[in-house]
C-alpha positions as CSV (number, residue, x, y, z in Angstrom):
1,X,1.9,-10.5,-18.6
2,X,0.9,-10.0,-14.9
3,X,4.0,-8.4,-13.4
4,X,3.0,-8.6,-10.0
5,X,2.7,-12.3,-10.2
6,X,6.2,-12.2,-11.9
7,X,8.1,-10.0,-9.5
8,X,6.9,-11.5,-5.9
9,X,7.8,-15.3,-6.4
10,X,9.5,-15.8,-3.4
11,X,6.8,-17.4,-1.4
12,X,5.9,-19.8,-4.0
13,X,9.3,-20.6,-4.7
14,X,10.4,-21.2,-1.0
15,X,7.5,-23.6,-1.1
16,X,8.2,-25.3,-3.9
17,X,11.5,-26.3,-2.5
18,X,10.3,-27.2,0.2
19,X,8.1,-29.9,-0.8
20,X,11.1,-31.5,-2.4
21,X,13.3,-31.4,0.5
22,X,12.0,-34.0,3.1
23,X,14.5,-32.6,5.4
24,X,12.9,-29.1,5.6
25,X,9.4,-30.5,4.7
26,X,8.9,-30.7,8.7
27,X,10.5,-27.0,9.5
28,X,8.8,-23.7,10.4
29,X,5.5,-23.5,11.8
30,X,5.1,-23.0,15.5
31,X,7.5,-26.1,15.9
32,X,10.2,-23.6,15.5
33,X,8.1,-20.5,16.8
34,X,8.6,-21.8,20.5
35,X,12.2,-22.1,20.3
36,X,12.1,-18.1,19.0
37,X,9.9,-17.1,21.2
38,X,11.9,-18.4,23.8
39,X,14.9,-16.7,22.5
40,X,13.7,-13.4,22.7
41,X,12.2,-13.6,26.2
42,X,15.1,-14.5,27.4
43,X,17.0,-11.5,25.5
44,X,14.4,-9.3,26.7
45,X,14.8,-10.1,29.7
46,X,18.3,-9.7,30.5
47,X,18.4,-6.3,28.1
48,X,15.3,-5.2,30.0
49,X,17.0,-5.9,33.6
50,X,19.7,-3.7,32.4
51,X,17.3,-1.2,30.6
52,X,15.0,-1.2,33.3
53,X,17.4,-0.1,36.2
54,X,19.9,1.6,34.4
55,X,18.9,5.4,35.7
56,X,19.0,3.9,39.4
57,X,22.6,2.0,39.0
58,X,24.2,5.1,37.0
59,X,22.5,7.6,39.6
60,X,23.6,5.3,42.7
61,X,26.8,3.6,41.9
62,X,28.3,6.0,39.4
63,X,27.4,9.2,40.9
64,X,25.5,10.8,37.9
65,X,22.5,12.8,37.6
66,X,20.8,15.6,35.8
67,X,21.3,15.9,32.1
68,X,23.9,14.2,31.4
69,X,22.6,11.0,33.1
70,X,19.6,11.2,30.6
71,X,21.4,11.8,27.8
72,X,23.8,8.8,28.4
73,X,20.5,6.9,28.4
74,X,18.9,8.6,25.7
75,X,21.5,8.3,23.3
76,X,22.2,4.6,24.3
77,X,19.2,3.6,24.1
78,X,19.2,5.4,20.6
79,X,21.7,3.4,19.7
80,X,20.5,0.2,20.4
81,X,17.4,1.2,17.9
82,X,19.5,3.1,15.7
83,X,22.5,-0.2,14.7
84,X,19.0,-1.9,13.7
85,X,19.9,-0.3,9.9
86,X,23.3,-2.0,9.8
87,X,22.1,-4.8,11.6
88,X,19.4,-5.3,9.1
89,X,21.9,-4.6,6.1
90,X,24.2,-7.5,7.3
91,X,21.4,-9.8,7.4
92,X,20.1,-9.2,4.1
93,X,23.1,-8.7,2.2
94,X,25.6,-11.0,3.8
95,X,25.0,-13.1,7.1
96,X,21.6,-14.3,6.6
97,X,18.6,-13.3,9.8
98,X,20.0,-17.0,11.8
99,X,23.5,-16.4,11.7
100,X,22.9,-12.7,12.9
101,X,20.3,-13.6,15.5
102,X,23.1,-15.7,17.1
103,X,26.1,-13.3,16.3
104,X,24.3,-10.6,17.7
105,X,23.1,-12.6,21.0
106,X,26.7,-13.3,21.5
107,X,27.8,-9.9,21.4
108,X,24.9,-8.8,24.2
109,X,26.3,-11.6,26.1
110,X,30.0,-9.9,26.4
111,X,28.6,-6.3,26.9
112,X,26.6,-7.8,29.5
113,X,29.8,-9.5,31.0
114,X,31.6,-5.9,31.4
115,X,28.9,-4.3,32.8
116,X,28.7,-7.3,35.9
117,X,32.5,-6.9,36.2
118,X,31.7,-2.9,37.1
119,X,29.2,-3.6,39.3
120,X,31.7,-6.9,41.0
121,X,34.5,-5.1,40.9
122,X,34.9,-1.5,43.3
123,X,37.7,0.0,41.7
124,X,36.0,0.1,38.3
125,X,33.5,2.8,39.9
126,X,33.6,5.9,41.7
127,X,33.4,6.4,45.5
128,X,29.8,6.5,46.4
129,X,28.2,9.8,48.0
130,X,26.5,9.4,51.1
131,X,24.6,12.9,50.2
132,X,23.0,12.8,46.7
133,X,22.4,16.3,46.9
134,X,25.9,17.2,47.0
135,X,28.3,14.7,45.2
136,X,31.6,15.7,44.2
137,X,32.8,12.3,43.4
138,X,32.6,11.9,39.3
139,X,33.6,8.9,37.6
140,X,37.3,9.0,36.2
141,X,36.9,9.0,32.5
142,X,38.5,5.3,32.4
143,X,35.9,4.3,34.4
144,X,33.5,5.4,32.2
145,X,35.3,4.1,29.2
146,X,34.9,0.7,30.5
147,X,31.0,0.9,31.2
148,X,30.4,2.6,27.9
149,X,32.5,-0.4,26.0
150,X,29.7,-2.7,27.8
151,X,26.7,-0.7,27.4
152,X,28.4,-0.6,23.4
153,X,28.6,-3.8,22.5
154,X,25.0,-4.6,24.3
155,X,23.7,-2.0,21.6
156,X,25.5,-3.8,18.6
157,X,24.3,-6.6,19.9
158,X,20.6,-5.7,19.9
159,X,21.1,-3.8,16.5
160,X,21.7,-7.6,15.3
161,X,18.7,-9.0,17.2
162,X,15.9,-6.0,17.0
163,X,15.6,-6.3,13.1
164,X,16.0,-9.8,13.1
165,X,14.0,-11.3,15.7
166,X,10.3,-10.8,14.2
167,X,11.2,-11.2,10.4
168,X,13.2,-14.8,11.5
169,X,9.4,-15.7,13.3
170,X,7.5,-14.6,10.3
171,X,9.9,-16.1,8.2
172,X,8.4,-19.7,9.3
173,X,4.7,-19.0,8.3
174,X,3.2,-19.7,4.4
175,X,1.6,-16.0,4.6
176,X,-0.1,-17.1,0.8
177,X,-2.2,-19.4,2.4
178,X,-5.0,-17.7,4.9
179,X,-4.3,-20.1,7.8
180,X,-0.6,-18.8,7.2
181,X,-1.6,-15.1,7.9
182,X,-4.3,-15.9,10.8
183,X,-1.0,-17.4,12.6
184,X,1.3,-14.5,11.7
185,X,-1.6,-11.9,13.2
186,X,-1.5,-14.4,16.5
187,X,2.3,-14.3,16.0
188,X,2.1,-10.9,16.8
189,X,0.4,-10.5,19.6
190,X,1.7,-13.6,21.3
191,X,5.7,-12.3,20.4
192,X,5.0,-9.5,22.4
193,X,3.0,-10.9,25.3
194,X,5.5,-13.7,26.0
195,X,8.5,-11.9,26.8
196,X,6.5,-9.4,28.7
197,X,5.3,-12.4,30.9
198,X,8.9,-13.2,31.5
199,X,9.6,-9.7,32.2
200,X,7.6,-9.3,34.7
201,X,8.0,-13.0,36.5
202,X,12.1,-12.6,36.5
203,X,12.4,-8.5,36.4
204,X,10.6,-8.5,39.9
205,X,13.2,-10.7,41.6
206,X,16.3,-9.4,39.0
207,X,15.4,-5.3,39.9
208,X,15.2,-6.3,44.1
209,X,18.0,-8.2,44.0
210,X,20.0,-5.3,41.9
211,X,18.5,-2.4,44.2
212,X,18.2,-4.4,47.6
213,X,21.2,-7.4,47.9
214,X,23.7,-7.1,45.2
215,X,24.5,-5.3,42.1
216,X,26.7,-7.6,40.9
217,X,24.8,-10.6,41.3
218,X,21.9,-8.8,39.8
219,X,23.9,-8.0,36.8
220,X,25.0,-11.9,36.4
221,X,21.3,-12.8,36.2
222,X,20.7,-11.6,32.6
223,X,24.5,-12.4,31.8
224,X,23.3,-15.9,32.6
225,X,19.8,-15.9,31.1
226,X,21.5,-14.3,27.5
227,X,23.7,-17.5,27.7
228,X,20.6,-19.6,28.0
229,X,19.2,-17.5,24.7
230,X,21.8,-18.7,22.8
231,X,21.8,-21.9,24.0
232,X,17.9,-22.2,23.5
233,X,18.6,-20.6,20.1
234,X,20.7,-23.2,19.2
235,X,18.9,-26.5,20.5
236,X,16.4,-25.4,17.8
237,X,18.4,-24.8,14.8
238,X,17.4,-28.2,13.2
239,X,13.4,-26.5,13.1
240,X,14.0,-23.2,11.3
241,X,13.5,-22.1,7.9
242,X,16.6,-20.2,7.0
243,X,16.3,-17.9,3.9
244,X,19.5,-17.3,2.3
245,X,20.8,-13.8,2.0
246,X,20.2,-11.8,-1.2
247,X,21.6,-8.5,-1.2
248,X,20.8,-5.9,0.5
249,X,17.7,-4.1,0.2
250,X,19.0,-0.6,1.4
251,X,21.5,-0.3,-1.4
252,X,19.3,-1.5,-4.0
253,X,16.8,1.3,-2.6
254,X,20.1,4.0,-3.3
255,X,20.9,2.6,-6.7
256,X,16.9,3.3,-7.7
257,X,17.7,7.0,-6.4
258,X,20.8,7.4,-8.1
259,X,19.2,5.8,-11.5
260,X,15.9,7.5,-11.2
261,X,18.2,10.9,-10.9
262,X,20.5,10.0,-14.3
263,X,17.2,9.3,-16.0
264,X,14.9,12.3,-14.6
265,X,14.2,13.9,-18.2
266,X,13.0,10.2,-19.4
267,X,9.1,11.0,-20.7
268,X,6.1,8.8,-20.3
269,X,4.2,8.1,-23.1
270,X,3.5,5.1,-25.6
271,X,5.9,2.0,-25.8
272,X,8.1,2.9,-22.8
273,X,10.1,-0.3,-21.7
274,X,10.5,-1.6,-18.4
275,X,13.4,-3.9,-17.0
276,X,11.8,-6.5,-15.2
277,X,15.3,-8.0,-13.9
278,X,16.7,-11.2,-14.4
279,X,15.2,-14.2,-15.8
280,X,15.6,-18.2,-14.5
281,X,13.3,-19.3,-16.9
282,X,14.7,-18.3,-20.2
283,X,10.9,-15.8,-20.1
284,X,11.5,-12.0,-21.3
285,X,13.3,-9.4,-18.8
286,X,11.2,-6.6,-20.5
287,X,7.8,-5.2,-20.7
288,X,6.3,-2.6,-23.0
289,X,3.3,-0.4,-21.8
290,X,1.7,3.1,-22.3
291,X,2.2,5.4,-19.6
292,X,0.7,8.1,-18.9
293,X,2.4,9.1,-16.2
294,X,5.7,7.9,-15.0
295,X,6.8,9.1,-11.3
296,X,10.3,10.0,-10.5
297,X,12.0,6.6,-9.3
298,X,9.6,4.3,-11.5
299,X,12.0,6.2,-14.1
300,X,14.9,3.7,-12.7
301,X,13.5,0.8,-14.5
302,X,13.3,2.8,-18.3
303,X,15.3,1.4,-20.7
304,X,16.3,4.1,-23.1
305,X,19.1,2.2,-24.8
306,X,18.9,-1.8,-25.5
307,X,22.5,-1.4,-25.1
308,X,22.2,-1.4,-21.4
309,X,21.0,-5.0,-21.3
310,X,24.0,-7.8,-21.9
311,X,23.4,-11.1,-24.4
312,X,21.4,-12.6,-21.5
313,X,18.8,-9.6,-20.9
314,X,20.6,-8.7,-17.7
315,X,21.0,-5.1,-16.6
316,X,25.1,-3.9,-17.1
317,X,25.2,-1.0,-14.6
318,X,22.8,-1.5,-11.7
319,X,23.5,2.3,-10.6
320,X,21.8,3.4,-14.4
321,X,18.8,0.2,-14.7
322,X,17.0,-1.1,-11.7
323,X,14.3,-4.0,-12.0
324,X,11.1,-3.5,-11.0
325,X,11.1,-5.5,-7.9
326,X,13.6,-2.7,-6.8
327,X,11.5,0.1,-7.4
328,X,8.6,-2.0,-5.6
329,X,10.9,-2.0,-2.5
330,X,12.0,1.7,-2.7
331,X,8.0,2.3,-2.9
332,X,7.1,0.1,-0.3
333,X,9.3,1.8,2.2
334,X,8.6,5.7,1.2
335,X,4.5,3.7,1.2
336,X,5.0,3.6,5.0
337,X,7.0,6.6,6.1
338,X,3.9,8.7,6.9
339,X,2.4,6.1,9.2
340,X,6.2,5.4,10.7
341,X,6.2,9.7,11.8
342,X,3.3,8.9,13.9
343,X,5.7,6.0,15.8
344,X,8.9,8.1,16.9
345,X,6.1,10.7,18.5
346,X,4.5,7.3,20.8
347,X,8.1,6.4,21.6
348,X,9.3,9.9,22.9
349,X,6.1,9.6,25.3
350,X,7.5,5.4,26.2
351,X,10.9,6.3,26.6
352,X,10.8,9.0,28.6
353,X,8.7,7.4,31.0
354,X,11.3,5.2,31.3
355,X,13.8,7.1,32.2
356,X,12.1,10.0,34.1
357,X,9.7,7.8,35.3
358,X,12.3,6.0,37.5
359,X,14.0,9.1,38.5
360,X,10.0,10.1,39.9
361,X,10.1,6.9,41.8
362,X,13.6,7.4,43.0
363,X,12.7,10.6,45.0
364,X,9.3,9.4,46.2
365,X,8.3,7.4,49.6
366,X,8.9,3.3,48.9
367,X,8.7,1.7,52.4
368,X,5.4,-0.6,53.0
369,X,4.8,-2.2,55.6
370,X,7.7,-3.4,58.3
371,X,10.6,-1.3,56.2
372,X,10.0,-3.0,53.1
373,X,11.6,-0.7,50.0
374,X,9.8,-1.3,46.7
375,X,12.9,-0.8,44.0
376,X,12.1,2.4,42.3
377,X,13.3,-0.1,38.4
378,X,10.3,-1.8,39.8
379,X,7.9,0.7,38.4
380,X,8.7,-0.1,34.6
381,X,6.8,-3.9,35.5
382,X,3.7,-2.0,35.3
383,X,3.4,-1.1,32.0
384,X,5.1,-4.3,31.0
385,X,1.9,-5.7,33.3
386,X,-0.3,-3.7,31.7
387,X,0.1,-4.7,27.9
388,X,0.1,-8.6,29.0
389,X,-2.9,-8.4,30.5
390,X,-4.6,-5.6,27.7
391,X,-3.4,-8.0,24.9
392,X,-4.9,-11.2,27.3
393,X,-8.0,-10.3,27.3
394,X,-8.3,-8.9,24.1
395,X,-7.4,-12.1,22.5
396,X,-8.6,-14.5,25.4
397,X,-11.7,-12.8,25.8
398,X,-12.7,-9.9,24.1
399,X,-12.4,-11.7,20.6
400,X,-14.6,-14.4,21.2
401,X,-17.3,-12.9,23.6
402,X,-17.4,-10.1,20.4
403,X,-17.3,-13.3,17.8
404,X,-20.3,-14.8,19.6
405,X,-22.6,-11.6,20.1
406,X,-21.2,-10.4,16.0
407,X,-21.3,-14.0,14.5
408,X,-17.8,-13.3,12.7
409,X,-14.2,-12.4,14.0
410,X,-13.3,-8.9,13.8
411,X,-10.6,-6.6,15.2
412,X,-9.8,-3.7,16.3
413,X,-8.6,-1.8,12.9
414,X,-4.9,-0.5,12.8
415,X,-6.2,3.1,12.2
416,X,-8.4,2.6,15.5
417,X,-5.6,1.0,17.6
418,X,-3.2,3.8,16.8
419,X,-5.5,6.6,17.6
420,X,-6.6,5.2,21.1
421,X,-3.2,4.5,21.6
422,X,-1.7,8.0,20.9
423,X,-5.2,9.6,23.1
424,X,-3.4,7.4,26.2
425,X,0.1,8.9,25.7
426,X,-1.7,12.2,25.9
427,X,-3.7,11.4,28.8
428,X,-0.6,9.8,30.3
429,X,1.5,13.2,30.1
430,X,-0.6,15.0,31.5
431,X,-1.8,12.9,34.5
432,X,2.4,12.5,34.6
433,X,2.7,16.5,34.8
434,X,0.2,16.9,37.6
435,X,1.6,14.1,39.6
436,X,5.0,15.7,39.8
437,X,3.6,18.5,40.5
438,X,2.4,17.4,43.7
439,X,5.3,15.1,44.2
440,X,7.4,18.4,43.9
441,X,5.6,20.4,46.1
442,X,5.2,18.1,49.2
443,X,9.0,17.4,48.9
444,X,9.6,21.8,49.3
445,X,7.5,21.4,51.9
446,X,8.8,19.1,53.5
447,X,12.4,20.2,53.0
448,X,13.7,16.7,52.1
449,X,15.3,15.1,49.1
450,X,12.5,12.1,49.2
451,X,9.1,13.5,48.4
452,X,6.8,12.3,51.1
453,X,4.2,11.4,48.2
454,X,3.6,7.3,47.8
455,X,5.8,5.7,44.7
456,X,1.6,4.1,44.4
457,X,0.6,7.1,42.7
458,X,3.0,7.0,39.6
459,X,0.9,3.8,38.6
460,X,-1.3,5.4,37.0
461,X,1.0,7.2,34.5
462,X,3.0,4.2,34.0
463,X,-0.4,2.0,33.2
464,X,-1.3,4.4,30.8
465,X,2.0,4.1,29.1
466,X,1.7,0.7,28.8
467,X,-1.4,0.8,27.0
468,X,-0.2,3.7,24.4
469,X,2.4,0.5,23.6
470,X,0.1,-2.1,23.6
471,X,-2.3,-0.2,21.1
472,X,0.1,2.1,19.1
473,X,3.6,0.1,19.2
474,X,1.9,-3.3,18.3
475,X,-0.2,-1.6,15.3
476,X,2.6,-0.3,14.0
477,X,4.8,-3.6,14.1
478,X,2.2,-5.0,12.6
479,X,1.4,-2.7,9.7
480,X,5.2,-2.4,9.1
481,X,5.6,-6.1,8.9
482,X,2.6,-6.7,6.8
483,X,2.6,-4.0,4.3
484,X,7.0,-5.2,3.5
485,X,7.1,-7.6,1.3
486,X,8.4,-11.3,3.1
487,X,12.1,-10.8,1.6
488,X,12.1,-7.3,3.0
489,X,10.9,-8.4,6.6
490,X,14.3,-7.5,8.7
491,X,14.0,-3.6,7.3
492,X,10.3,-3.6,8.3
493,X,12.3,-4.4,11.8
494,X,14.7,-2.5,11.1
495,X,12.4,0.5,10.6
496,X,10.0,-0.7,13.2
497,X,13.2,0.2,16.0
498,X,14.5,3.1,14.3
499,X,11.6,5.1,14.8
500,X,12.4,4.7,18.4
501,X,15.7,5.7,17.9
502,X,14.9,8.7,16.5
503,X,12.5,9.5,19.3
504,X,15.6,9.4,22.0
505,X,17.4,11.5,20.0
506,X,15.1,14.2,19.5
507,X,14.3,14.0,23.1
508,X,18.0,14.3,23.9
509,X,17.7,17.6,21.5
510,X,14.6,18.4,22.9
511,X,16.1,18.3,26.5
512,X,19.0,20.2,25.5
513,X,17.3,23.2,24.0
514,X,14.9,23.4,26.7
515,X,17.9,23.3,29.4
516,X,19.7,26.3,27.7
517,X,16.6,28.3,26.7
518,X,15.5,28.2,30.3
519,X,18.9,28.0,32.1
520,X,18.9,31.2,34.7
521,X,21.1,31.7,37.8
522,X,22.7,28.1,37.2
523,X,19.2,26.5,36.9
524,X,16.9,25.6,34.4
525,X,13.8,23.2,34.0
526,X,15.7,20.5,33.9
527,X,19.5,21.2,34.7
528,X,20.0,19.7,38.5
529,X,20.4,16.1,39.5
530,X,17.7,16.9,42.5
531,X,14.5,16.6,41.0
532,X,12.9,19.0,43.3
533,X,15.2,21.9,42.2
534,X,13.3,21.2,38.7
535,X,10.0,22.0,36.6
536,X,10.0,18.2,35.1
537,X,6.1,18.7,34.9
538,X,7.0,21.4,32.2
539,X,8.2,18.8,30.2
540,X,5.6,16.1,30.7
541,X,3.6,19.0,28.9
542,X,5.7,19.6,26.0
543,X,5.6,15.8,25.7
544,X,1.8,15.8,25.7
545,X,1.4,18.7,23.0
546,X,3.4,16.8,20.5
547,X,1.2,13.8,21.0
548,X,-1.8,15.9,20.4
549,X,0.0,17.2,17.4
550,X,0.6,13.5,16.6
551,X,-3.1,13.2,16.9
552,X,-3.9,15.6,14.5
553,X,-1.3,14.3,11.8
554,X,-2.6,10.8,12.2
555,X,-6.0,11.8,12.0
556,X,-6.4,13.8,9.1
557,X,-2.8,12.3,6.9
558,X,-1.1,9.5,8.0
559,X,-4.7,7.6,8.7
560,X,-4.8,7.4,5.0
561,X,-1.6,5.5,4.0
562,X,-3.4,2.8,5.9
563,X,-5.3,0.6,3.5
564,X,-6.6,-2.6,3.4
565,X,-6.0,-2.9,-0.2
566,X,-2.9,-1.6,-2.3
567,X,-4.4,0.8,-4.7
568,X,-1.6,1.6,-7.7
569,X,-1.0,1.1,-11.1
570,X,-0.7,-2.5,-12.7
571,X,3.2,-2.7,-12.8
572,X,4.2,-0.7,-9.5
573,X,2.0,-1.8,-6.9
């Protein structure tokens, strides 16, 4: 019997039904691709006006700075990332990826609400401080209670639509068919280089109008385009294919731990029987093979007693026998975890940039010309810019000048994109650490809170951050997406998001051990809300050795988990 044929028929059986169904015949395909995309651009962008300008609104109109400013950021931005896991466990087990999409949309939409009110509404903010050097109006703890209950349910909300969003577009692709798997690669790239377009048409006007004529109508903006998300969302309901839920994948993954463990002494050996789960066909739930080797959680799908089958060759206690197809998921996702390491190190170098970055740009000279002031939230548009245009010409361009010199089609491999990727987050830290430097030292000099330095010469830093995305974040979507199964899509997002999430919270760690190992006299690296009473270019450093560590781990470990064939045994593959 071939058991991989047997345990991944959900492709086939999706398409079966779908030739008998003339209603959903005519669904999926890029039909219902344009409605998605247009979902998530417009979610990006109202998260992104909000992610974007967050350090200057909390530093300006809330009167907060230093460390505590960056861990607030830090760990909501964690957060956002980190209610993927749940958000992703409600889809699969309960909800379905549609009915999350929207619910989660919806919530973003109310967060998004609360956080306009603070900016509409005065008494829901501290008194500003004419000298940001010396405040000594803090926001009352209410006050802060009603801007973390927006920034809260904006992260619940994106822990609905982060694991969602790219499994629900994959989702309405064949990938068993080549065509089906050319589109999903396109898929890819396209996904990402949409909502960056809309990014950086509609963040330029959102950020001025936020920084330069009115918080709260800058804040209404992306309240208003999350309501046209949902409303775009829903005009193209009648195009989607919607899988139905089927459990969740994350408990099954504990029940093959907690099986594998009651069954640890099992020996391989001749005539050990597998549980290949249940049957729709009347066709055996078992297989018999000789193993030589048996690894720990393959263990979960022994049957050492026939009594743990029922009359209809079903498993009794799922926490003592798992089927196959369960193992196969619990191996799929330990499969990826080396390659997934090498992520949370490229989005410690991303998000910091966006957060210190702007706080750079905040204490550096913006007028041009007759008094113009570029917004210093402005700044995160150029690595948006940069990854539209990389991925442009790479698709537009690149690909078929290199198809016509070549005579065949051939990409950039993941293992290539990754490491040129993770050699631009190093480059970027340290050009980063140099720049403040100087930006530092001319503000000393000249004895003023604004460094006299041009906010022009952070674009390099924030170009090259843009490209470590566009090479390392997309690669890694990719592989995660791919290498998952199609019913486990929403944890490859799930995954895909948490590694960021871990990155913020290291780097909140990471800031907080370097604040108290350095703290002297009141003071430390990092420790004042004036930059220039700082050593932030000591940290762009630290930042750059663990991508050069990064480098190394890829190179010579991680680089091998990437394959372009799966290379196990006959029954776990």
């Amino acid at each position: 019997m071939d058991i991989e044929s047997s345990t991944t028929q959900s492709p086939h059986v999706h398409q079966e039904s779908t030739n008998q169904d003339p209603l959903i015949k005519h669904r999926g395909g890029w039909r219902a691709i344009k409605y998605i995309i247009a979902n998530e651009s417009f979610e990006k962008l109202a998260s992104m006006s909000l992610i974007g300008n967050l350090s200057v609104y909390l530093t300006t109109k809330y009167n907060l700075g230093g460390i505590f400013l960056v861990n607030i950021i830090n760990i909501w931005f964690g957060s956002c990332n980190f209610l993927s896991i749940p958000g992703a466990f409600v889809s699969d087990a309960y909800l379905g990826r549609f009915w999350t999409l929207l619910l989660g949309s919806i919530s973003s939409f109310l967060g998004m609400g609360i956080i306009a009110l603070t900016a509409a509404l005065p008494r829901l903010r501290p008194e500003a401080c004419k000298d940001p050097t010396n405040c000594s109006n803090p926001p009352e703890r209410w006050q802060l209670a009603v801007l973390f209950a927006g920034l809260g349910l904006v992260a619940i909300g994106a822990g609905g639509i982060r694991p969602c969003n790219i499994a629900f577009g994959a989702d309405q692709f064949d990938t068993s068919t080549t065509k089906g798997k050319s589109n999903l690669e396109t898929f890819f790239n396209w996904w990402y280089f949409s909502f960056t377009v809309a990014l950086v048409i509609a963040l330029t006007g959102v950020v001025y109008i936020q920084t330069n004529i009115s918080w709260a109508i800058g804040f209404m903006i992306p309240t208003a385009c999350l309501a046209l998300s949902i409303t775009t969302f829903l005009i193209g309901q009648h195009t989607y294919i919607c899988a139905e839920p089927k459990g969740s994948v994350f408990a099954d993954m504990v029940k093959v731990v907690a099986a594998a463990c009651k069954k640890r002494k099992v020996k391989s050996g001749e005539g050990v029987t597998f549980y290949l789960g249940s049957s729709k066909d009347g066709s055996s739930t078992t297989l018999v093979q000789n193993r030589e080797r048996l690894r720990f959680v393959e263990k979960a799908a022994v049957i050492t007693d026939p009594n743990e089958l029922n009359e209809e060759g079903k498993a009794k206690n799922n926490w003592r026998l798992c089927s196959v197809e369960q193992v196969k998921n619990l191996k799929c996702v330990t499969g990826i975890l080396p390659v997934w390491v090498t992520g949370i190190a490229c989005f410690m170098l991303t998000d910091q940039q966006n957060i210190y970055g702007i706080l750079q740009a905040i204490q550096m000279e913006k007028t041009f010309g007759h008094n113009f002031q570029v917004p210093a939230g402005w700044m995160n548009l150029i690595s948006m810019i940069t990854l539209a245009v990389w991925i442009s010409l790479y698709e537009c361009v690149i690909l078929p000048i290199a198809s016509l010199i070549t005579g065949r089609k051939q990409r950039l491999t993941m293992k290539q994109r990754i490491q040129i990727g993770i050699v631009m987050g190093i480059v970027c830290m340290l050009v980063a650490g140099f720049l403040e430097k100087s930006r530092r030292a001319a503000a000393l000099k000249k004895g003023s809170f604004v460094s006299p330095v041009s906010i022009v010469m952070l674009l390099p830093q924030f170009m090259l951050a843009g490209l470590t995305e566009a090479f390392s974040a997309v690669a890694l979507m990719e592989f995660l997406t791919v290498k998952m199964p199609e019913h486990m899509r929403a944890v490859a997002g799930a995954i895909f998001f948490l590694s960021s999430s871990i990155a913020s919270y290291i780097c909140t760690l990471l800031i907080i051990v370097i604040d108290s190992v350095t703290r002297k006299e009141g003071r430390s690296w990092l420790g004042d809300k004036d930059l220039n009473k700082n050593r932030l270019e000591y940290y762009f450093f630290i930042i750059g050795g663990v991508q050069a560590v990064n480098l190394l781990y890829f190179r010579f470990f991680a680089s091998r988990f990437i394959t372009e064939n799966n290379e196990d045994n006959e029954i776990f593959s």
